[in-house]
C-alpha positions in Angstrom: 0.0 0.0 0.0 2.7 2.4 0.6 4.1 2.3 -3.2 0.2 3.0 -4.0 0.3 5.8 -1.8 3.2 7.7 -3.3 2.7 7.0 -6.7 -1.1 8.3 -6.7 -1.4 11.0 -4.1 2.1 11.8 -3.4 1.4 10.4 0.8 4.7 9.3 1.2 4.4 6.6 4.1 7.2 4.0 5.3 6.7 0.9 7.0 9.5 0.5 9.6 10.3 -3.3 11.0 13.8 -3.0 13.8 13.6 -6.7 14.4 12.0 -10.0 13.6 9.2 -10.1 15.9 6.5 -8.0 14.2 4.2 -7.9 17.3 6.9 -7.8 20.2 5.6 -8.4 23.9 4.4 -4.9 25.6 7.8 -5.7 28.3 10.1 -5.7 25.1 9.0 -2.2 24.1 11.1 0.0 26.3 14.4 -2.1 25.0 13.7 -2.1 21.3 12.7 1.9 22.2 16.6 1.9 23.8 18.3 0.4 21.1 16.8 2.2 18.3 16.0 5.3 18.9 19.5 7.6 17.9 18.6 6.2 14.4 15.0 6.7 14.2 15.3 10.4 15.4 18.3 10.8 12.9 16.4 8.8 10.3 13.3 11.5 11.1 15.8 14.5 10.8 16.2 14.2 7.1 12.3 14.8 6.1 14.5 18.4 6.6 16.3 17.7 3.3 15.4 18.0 0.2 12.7 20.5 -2.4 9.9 21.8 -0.5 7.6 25.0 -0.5 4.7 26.0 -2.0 3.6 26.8 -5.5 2.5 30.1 -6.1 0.9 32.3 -9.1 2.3 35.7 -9.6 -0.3 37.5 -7.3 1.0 35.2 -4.1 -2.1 32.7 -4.6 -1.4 29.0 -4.7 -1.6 26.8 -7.4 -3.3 24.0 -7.1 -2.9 20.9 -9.1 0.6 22.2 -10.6 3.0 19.4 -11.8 6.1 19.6 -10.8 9.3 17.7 -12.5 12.5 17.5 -11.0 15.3 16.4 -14.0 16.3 13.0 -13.7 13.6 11.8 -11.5 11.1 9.9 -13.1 8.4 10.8 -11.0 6.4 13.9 -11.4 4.3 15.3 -8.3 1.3 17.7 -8.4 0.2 20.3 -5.7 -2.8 19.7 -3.3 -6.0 21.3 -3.8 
């Protein structure tokens, strides 16, 4: 569903799994937390990089439904509503 997502309404959503146990124990929770958690804060540092903004006409107003291409990506987005 995620590849869905971002190729039809530009939701970009990620599906994170730090070990094998899918459904671990409510005990295990504050030690997966422990061991994890400098890379999941650095990993949710870098939504920071990147293009990002918002499309607008001449007179300030935005523009809704405006493709944008970036050279070399093969994926253009369009604005929200």
């Amino acid at each position: 569903i995620n590849d869905f997502s971002y190729l039809h309404t530009n939701c970009f959503e990620l599906s994170i799994y730090v070990g094998c146990d899918k459904y671990p124990h409510e005990s295990e929770l504050p030690e997966e937390w422990e061991n994890n958690r400098e890379s999941l804060i650095v990993f949710m540092e870098q939504v920071h990089r990147g293009i990002k903004g918002i499309v607008k006409d001449t007179h300030g107003k935005g523009i809704p439904n405006a493709v944008i291409s970036v050279e070399g990506v093969n994926h253009d987005i369009r604005t929200g509503k």
